[in-house]
N, C-alpha and C positions, 0 to 999 in steps of 0.2 A: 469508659472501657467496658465492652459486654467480655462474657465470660470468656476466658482462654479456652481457646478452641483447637485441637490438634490435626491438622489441615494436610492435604497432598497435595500437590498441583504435577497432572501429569503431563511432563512437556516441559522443558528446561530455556525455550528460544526465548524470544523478547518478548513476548505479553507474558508468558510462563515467569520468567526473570523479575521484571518488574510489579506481576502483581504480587510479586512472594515479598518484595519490600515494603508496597503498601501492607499487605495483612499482617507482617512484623511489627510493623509500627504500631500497630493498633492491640499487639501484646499477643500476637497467635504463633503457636509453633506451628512452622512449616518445614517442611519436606518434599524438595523437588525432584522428580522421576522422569531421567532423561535417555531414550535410548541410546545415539550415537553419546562416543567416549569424548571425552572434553573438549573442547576445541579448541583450550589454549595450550592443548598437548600435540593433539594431533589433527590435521588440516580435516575437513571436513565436507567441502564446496562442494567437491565432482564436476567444477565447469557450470554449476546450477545457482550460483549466486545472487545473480542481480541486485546492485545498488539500489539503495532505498532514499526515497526522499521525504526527508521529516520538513513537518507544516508544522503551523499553529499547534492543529488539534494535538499533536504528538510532545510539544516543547510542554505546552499546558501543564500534560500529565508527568514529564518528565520535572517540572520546575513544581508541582505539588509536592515532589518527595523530594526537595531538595537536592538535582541531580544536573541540573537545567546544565550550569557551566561547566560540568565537567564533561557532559557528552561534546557540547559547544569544541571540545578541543580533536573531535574526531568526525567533523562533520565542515563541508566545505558548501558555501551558500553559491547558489543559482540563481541569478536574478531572471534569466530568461531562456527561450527556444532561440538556439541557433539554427536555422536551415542551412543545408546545403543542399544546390540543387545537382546536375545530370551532369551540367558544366563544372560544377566546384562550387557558383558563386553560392555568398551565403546573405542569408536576410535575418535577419535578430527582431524580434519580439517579446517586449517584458514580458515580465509575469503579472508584477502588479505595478502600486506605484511605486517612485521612486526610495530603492532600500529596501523596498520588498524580495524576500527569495526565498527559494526553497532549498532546502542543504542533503548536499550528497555525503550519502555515509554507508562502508559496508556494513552490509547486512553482518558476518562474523564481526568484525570490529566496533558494531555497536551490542551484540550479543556478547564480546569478551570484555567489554567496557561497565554492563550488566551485573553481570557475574563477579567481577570485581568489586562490582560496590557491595553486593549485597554481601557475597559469602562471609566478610567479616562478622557478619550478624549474630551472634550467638544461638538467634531462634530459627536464622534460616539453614538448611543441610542440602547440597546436591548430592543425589546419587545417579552416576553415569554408568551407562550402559545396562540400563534397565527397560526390558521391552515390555510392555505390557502385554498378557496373552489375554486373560477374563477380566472383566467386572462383573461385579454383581452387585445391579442396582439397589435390591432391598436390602442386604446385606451391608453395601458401601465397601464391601473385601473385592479388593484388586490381586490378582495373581502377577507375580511379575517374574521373569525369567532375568538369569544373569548371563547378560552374551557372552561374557570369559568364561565363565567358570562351568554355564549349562546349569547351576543350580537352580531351584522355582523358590519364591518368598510368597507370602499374602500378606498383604497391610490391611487397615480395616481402620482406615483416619475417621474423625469425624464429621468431617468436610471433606470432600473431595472436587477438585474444577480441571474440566478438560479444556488445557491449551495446548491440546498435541497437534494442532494444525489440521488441513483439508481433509486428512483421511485419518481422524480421531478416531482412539480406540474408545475412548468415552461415548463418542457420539455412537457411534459403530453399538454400542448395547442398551442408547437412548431408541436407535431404530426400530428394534425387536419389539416394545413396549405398545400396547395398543393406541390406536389412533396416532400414531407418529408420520406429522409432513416432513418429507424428503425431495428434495430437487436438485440434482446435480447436472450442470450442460458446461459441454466443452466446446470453446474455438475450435474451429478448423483450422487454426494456428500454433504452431510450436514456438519455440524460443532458440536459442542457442549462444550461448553465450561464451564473448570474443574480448581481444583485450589491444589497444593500442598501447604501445611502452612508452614512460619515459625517453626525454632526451638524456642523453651522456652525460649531464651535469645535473640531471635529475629531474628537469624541469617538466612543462607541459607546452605537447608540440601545438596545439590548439585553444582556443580562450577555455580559460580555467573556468569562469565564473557562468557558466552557462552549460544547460541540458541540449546535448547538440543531437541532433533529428536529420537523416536521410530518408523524407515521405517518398515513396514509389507506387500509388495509386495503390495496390494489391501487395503491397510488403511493404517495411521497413525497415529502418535499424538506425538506435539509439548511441549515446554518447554519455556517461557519466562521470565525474574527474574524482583522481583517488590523491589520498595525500604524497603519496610517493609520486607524483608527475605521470602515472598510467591513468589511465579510463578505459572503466569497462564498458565494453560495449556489445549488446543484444541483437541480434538479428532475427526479427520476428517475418515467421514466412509460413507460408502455406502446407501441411505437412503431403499433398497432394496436387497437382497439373503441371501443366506446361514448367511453369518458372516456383520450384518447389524445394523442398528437401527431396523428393523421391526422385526428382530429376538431377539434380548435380551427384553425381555418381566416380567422380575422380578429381584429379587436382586440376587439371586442364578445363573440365567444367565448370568450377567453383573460380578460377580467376579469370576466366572468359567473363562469365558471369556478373563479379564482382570490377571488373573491369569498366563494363558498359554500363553497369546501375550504381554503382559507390567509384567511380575515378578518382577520385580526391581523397579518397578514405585507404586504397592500396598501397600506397606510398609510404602509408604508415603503422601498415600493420604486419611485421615480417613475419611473424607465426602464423597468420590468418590461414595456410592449409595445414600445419601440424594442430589448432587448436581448431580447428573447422571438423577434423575429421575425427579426432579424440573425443572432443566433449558430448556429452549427451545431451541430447533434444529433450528439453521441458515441456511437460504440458501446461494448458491456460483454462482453468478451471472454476468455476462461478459453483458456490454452496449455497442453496437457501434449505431454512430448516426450522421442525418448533412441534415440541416447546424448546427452550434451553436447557431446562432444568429437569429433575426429580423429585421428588417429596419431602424438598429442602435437602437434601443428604448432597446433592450434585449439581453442577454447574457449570456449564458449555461458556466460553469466554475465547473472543477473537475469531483466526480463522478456522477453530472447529465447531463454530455458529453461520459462520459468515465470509466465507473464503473467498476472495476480488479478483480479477485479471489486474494488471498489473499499471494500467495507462491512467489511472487521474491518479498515483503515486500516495496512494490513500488506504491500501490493506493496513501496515503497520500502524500509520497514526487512526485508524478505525479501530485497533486493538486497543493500542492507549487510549482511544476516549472512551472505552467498555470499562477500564479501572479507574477514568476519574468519574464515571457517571457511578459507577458502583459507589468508589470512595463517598462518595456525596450523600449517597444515600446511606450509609452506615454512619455517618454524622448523626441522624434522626431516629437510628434503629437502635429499638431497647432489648435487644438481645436474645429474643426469648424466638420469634417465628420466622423463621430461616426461611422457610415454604412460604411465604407472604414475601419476603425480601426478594427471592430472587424470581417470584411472578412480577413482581412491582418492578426489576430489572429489565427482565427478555420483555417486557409488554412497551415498558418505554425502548429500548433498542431496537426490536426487531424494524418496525417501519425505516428506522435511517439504515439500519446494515443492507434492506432492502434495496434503498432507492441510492445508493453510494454504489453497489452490485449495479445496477442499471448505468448510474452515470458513468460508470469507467469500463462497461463495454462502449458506452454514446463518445467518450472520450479515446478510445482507440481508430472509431469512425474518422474521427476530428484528426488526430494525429497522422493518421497512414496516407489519406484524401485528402484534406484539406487545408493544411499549413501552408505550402507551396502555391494555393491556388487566390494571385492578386488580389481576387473577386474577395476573397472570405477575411484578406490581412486587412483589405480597405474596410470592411465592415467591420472588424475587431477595432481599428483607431476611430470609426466613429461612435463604437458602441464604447470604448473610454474618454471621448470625449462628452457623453449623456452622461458618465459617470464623474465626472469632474463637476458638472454643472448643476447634476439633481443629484449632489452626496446623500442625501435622505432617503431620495427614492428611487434610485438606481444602485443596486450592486453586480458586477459580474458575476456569471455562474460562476466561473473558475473562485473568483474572489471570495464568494460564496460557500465554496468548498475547502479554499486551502488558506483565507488569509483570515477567515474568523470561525466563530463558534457557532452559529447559528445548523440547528438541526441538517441533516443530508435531506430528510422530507421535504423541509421547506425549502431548500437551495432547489429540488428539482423541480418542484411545481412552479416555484417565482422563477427559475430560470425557461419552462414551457412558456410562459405570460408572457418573458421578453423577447424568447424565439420569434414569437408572433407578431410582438411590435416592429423588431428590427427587419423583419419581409416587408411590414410597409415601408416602414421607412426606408431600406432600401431599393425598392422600386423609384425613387427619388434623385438616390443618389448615386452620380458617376465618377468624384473625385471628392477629397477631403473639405474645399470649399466652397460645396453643397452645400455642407453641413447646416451653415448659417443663411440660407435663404430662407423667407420668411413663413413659407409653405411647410417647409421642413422644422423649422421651429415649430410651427402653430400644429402640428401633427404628432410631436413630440409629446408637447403640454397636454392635448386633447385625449393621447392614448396614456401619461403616465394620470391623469385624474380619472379615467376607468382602471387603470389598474389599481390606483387607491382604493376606490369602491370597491374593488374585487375583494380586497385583503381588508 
């Protein structure tokens, strides 16, 4: 146990949440500062929700703090991509292997689930409805405003970490600071978020157990299942041209529209123009940045280090692996040099928040383009067919990313390496029992012993 230390954590959502339980455990008073007002009081979404899908990296950190099976009870597993194509029909592809999935869960209803577990805490405290106006870095004094009341406070923790997410007011006063990297780029894509209901008995009118996908070359739109028998569902689209948000302009637009590119999805969505036209368009926003930190006094953690697009389903559990990599390293740390901790933190993070930022824009590619196209499904069953065969030295990117532990760095580079094997080896291949011709074999072996070498 290093010394008890009196901590702020600005930003109350799920890395905010969760890392306030880890740093209790460890015997630290905290105090979470959360602008909007509670959310198990009052709804909070605006249409901007989007379901989340917890992997590996995210159960990990979840089951470090002893939390693993109770979130387990608000989370519905995905084993796979359903497509549907122009006609209706659909085509199903795992995730991984058999029993492998990934679990749908709302974004609030794993943030109320959070907040539950922790605030019995004696040393944790929320307070809601606290906007941040200043920090002040040398100082560590936060100014904060009360949205009811209009009154101003200053805190002055001894610790302070911002998980206020993409447009962090922490990061926001790391900016000002000499020599500070900033990169922020946006999609030409928005979101907008749509909800299929329930059947009458409660149920779910499409396969539960699956992430369902309408690819449409230059847009799409997604499918996630809630425990109430809805799924929410995303349509991400162009917020400019011909087939756009700025082009559907009326109700008769939007079902013409939706008519000719989702057929099988209007049937089932009878709000789709009262929540089409209400809800507000999200933006898709990629953060790089550095340092994380300040002179030990402060610390960037999650998406206001590191903010993702949304398509390899990897922002949240990229936050959770920023508290079990921290955790791990406060195992080792004797208390005294805070400013050594968390350079030793952002220097091992930054390269994977990096290259995760990159794979889930390369993974939006993948999903909007190329789910639906034969060519690319034939080469995913042979590229899990090298993975059944060479378990050692074959892993899928995906698999890579969301069914183990291994770095984001190294998933993207080892996944470059196989990019490049599976071009030859598919110049080879025109059906699945290709696969075993001997040509194809012995081109197999010959590229996975250079990529031994390589590694």
């Amino acid at each position: 146990m290093t010394e008890r230390k009196n901590i702020a954590i600005m930003g109350a959502g799920l890395v905010g949440s969760l890392l306030s339980l880890y740093l209790a455990k460890r015997g630290h008073k905290v105090d979470l500062y959360e602008r909007r007002p509670d959310l198990r009081k009052t709804s909070v979404d605006g249409g901007r929700s989007i379901n989340l899908a917890l992997s590996d990296r995210g159960w990990r950190a979840l089951k470090g703090i002893g939390i693993e099976e109770d979130v387990r009870k608000v989370a519905i597993p995905m084993y796979g991509r359903m497509m549907h194509d122009e006609q209706g029909n659909l085509t199903y592809q795992p995730y991984g292997k058999e029993g492998q999935a990934i679990y749908s869960v709302s974004r609030g209803g794993l943030n109320m689930a959070l907040m539950n577990l922790s605030e019995p805490n004696p040393d944790i405290t929320y307070h809601f409805g606290r906007q941040a106006m200043d920090v002040n870095l040398h100082s560590n004094e936060v100014q904060l405003r009360n949205i009811e009341t209009g009154s101003v406070e200053t805190v002055q923790p001894d610790l302070l970490f911002g998980a206020d997410g993409a447009f962090s007011v922490v990061r926001g006063a790391m900016q000002k600071t000499e020599r500070y990297d900033y990169q922020q780029s946006y999609l030409e894509y928005g979101y907008k978020e749509l909800t299929i209901p329930a059947t009458a008995d409660g149920g779910w009118v499409i396969e539960k157990n699956a992430l369902h996908i309408w690819p449409r070359g230059n847009y799409m739109m997604i499918a996630l299942p809630n425990f109430d028998g809805s799924f929410t569902c995303t349509l991400f689209f162009p917020y400019e041209g011909e087939r756009s948000f700025a082009s559907i302009k009326s109700e008769e637009d939007l079902l013409a529209f939706f008519r000719e590119v989702f057929p099988d999805a209007v049937p089932l969505m009878p709000d789709l123009a009262q929540e089409y036209f209400s809800h507000p368009v999200g933006s898709l926003v990629t953060i790089k940045c550095f340092p994380w930190s300040h002179k030990g006094k402060s610390l960037l953690i999650g998406d206001a280090c590191h903010a993702v697009v949304p398509f390899y389903g990897q922002g949240m559990n990229a936050g959770f692996e920023d508290i079990t990599v921290l955790d791990q390293m406060l195992d080792t740390f004797d208390g005294e040099d805070w400013e050594e901790l968390f350079h030793r933190f952002e220097r091992t993070r930054k390269p994977n928040a990096d290259a995760i930022a990159d794979l889930a824009v390369m993974n939006f590619i993948e999903m909007r383009d190329k789910v639906a196209d034969p060519r690319f499904l034939l080469r995913k069953k042979i590229e899990a067919r090298i993975s059944e065969q060479y378990p050692g030295k074959w892993l899928t990117l995906y698999t890579m990313v969301t069914f183990s532990e291994l770095p984001y760095s190294y998933a993207l580079e080892t996944g470059k390496v196989q990019d490049r094997i599976m071009k030859q080896v598919m110049k080879h291949i025109k059906s699945v029992d290709d696969y075993n011709k001997p040509e194809v074999q012995q081109l197999i072996e010959r590229e996975l012993l250079k990529k031994e070498k390589l590694s």
